[in-house]
C-alpha positions as CSV (number, residue, x, y, z in Angstrom):
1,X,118.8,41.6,-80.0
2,X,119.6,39.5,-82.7
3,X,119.8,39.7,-86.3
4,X,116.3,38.7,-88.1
5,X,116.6,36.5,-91.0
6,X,115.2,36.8,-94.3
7,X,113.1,33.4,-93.8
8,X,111.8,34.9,-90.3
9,X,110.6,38.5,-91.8
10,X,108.9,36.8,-94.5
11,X,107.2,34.3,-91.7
12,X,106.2,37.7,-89.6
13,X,104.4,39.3,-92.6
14,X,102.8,36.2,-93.5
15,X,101.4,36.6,-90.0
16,X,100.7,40.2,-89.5
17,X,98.8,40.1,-92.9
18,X,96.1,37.9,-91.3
19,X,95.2,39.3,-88.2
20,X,91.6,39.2,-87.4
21,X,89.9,41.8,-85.9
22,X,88.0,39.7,-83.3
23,X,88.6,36.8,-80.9
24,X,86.7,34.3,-83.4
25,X,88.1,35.4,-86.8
26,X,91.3,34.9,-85.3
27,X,90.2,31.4,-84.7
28,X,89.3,30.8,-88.4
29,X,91.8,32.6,-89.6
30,X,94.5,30.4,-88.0
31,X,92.7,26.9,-88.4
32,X,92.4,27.5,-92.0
33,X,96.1,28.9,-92.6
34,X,97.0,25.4,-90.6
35,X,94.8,23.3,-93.3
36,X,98.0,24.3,-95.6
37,X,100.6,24.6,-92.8
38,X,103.1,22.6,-94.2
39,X,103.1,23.8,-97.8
40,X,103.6,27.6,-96.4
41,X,106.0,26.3,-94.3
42,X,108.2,25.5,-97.0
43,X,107.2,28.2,-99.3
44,X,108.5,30.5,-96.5
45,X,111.9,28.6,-96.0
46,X,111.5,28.9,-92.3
47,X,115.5,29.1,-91.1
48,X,117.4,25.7,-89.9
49,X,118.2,27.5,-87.1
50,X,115.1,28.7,-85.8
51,X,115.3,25.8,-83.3
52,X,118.9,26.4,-82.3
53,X,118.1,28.8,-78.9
54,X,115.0,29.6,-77.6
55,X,115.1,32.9,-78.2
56,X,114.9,32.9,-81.8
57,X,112.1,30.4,-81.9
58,X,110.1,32.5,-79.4
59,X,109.9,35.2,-81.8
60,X,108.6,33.3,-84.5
61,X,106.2,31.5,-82.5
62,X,104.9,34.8,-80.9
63,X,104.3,37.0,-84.2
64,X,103.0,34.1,-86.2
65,X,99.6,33.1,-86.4
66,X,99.9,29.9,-88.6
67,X,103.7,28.9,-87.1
68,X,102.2,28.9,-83.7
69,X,99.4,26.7,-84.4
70,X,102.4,24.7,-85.9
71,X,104.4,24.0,-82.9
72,X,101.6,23.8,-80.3
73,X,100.6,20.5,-78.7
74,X,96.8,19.5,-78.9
75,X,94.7,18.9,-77.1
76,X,96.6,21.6,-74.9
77,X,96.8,20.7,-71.1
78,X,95.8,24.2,-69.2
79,X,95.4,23.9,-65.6
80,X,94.0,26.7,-63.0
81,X,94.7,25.5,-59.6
82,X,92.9,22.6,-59.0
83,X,91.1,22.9,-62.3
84,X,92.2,21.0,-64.9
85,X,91.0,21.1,-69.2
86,X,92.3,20.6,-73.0
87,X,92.2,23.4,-75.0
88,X,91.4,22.1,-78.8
89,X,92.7,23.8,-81.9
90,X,89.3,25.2,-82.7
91,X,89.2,27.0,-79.5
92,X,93.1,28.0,-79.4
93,X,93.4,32.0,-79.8
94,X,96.7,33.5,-81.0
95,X,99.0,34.3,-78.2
96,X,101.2,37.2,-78.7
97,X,103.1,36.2,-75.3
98,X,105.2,39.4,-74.4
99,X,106.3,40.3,-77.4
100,X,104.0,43.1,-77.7
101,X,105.4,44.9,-74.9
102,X,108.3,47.4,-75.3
103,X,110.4,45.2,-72.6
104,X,110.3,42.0,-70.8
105,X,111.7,41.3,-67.3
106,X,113.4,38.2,-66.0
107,X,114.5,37.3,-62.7
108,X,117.6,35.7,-61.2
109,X,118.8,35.1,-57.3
110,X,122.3,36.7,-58.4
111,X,124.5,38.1,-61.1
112,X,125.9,34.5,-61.9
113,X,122.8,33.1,-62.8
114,X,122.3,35.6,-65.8
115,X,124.7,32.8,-67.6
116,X,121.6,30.6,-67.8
117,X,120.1,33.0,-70.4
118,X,123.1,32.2,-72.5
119,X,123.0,28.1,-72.4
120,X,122.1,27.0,-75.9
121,X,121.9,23.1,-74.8
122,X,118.3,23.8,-72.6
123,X,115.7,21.9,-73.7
124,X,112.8,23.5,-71.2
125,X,111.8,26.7,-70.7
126,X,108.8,28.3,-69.2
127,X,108.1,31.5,-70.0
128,X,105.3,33.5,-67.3
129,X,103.2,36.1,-66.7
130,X,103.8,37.4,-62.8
131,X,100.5,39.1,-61.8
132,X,101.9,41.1,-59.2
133,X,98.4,42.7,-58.0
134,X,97.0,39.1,-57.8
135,X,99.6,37.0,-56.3
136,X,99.5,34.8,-59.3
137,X,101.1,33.5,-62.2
138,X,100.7,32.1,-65.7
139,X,103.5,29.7,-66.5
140,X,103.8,28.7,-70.1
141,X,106.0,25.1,-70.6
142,X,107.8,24.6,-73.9
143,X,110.6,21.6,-74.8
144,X,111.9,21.2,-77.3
145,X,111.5,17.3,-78.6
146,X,113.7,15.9,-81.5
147,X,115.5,19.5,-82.6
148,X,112.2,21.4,-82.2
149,X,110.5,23.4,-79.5
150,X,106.7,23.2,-79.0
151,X,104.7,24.5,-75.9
152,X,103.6,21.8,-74.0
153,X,101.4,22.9,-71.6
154,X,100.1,26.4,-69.4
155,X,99.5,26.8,-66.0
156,X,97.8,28.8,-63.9
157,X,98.6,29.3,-60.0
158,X,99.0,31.3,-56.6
159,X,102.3,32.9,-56.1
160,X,101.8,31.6,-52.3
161,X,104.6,29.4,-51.8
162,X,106.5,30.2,-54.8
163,X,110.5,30.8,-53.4
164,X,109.7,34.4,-55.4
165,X,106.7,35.2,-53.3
166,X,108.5,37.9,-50.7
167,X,110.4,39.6,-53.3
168,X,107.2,40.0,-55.6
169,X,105.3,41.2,-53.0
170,X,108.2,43.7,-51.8
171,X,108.6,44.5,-55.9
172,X,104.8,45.0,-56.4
173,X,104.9,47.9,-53.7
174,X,108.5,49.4,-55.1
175,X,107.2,50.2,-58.0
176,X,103.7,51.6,-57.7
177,X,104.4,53.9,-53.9
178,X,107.0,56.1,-54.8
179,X,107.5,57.1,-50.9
180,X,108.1,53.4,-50.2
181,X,110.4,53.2,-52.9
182,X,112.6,56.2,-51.5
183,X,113.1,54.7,-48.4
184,X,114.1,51.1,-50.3
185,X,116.9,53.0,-52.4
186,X,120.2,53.1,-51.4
187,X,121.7,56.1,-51.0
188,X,124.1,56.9,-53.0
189,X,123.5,54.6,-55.1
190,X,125.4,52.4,-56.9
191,X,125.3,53.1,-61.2
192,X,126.9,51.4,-64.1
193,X,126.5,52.3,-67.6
194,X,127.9,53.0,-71.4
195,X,131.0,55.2,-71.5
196,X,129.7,58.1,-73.6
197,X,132.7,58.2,-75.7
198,X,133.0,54.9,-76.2
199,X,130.0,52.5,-76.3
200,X,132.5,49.4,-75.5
201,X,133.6,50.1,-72.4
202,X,131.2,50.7,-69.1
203,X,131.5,53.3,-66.6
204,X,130.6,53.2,-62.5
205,X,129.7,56.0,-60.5
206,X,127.1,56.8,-57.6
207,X,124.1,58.7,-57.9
208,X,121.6,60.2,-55.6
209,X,118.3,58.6,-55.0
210,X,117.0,62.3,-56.7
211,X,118.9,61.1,-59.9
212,X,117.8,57.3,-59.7
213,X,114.2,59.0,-60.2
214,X,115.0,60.9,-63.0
215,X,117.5,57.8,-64.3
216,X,115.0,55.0,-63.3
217,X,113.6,52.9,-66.5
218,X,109.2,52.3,-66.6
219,X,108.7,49.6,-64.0
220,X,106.4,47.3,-64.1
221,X,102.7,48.3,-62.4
222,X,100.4,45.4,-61.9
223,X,102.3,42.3,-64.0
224,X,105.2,41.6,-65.4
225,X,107.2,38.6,-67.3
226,X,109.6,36.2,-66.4
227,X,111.8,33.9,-68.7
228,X,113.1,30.5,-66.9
229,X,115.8,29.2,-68.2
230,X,116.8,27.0,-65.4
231,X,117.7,29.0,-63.2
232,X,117.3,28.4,-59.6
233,X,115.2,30.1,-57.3
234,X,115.5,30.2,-53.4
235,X,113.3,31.6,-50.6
236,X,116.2,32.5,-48.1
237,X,118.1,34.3,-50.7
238,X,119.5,37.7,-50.5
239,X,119.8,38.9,-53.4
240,X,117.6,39.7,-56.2
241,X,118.4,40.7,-60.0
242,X,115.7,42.0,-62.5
243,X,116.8,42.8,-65.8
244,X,115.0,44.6,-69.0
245,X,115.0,43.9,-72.3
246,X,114.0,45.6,-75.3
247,X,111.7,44.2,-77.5
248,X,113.8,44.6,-80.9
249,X,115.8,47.4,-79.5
250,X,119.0,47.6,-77.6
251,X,117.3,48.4,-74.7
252,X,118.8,47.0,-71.3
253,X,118.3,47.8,-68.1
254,X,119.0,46.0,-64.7
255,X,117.7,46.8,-61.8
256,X,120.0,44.7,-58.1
257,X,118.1,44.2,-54.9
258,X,119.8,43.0,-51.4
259,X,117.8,42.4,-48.4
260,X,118.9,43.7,-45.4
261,X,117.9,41.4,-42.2
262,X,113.8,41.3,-43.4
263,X,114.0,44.6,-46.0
264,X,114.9,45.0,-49.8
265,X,116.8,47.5,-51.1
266,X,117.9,48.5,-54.8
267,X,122.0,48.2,-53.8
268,X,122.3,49.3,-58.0
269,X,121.5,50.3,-61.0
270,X,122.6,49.3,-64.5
271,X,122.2,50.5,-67.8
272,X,123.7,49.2,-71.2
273,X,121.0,50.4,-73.8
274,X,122.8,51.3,-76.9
């Protein structure tokens, strides 16, 4: 993960020091700390770079009560399938996003694609939940407009028709029947990970699927999250990636699917933690 700056730690306090202990005092909390938003602002010395990859403007955005307001539009567009509102500020509740998780997923169609995590020069990303139990998703739009990123817009919808609607549904029964997920594991199976004796190079061997049960990282039960960072997505694809990441930790973990004529299969395993 990256290295926090002093500007950004101070910002996180200043949030975590106001957290309400319900739904509406949230509210007032954050509509009042806006009143004075731009003084705080540059009492806090928020970083020139906070803008300069997503990433690090996420953070802020997520842990900060008065920086989210901040760089929200509103009236915010939210649409549920065919239903469409504006959320106000008045009625806005903080969103922590997934940054209260130990991990977030994303996904990719191959290895390749992982690069897209890496462009600085995108200027839309959409960052969702993936309710895996409900075929549905909550996509959250930002852009980022004259240097700085704001969230545009949410949006609720089915997974039906999505191009990662038959992996999801595959995914969904992986990891919560562990029968069904013995028979979807290659065997032996295919592992990288740190050299022990030296955390700069990587190491390959094949385990059993015995050992991918006692290697294998928590997966996601009922939802998980996915990061887009342009990265394409296609239905007749064959292959799958889904990666873990710590949340301020050097946690990482990446999980490769193939599909095999109508059937998915973990082909392997990777582990980088440190």
């Amino acid at each position: 993960m990256k290295t926090l700056s002093i500007g950004f730690i101070l910002l996180f306090l200043c949030g975590a020091c106001s957290n309400g202990k319900d739904a509406t005092k949230v509210n007032e909390t954050a509509v009042l700390a806006d009143s004075t938003a731009s003084d705080s602002l540059t009492v806090l010395d928020v970083p020139d770079n906070l803008d300069g990859t997503f990433d690090d403007f996420v953070y802020a955005y997520a842990s900060n009560k008065q920086f989210q307001l901040h760089r929200t539009h509103f009236p915010l567009p939210y649409t549920d399938g065919s239903v469409r509102k504006s959320v106000p500020r008045s009625e806005w509740v903080h969103d922590a996003l997934y940054t209260e998780q130990e991990f977030y997923n994303m996904l990719f169609d191959s290895e390749a694609d992982m690069d897209y995590e890496k462009n600085t020069d995108v200027d839309t990303v959409y960052v969702a939940w993936l309710f895996l139990d409900k075929q549905k998703t909550r996509r959250y739009h930002f852009h980022r407009e004259q240097g700085r990123w704001m969230l545009q817009n949410i949006e609720e919808a089915s997974l039906k028709g999505n191009p990662n609607e038959d992996f999801l549904k595959f995914f969904h029964k992986f990891c919560n029947d562990s029968i069904y997920q013995r028979a979807h594991v290659n065997s032996p199976l295919k592992f990288v990970t740190t050299d022990p004796d030296d955390d700069f190079k990587v190491m390959e061997a094949f385990i059993s699927v015995d050992q991918w049960f006692a290697f294998r990282p928590s997966l996601p039960k009922d939802k998980m999250t996915n990061i887009c960072y342009g990265q394409p997505y296609s239905a007749a694809t064959r292959h799958k990636v889904v990666t873990f990441r710590g949340i301020g930790s050097g946690y990482s973990n990446t999980l490769f699917f193939t599909r095999d004529k109508d059937s998915w299969r973990l082909s392997a395993y990777e582990d980088l933690s440190n």
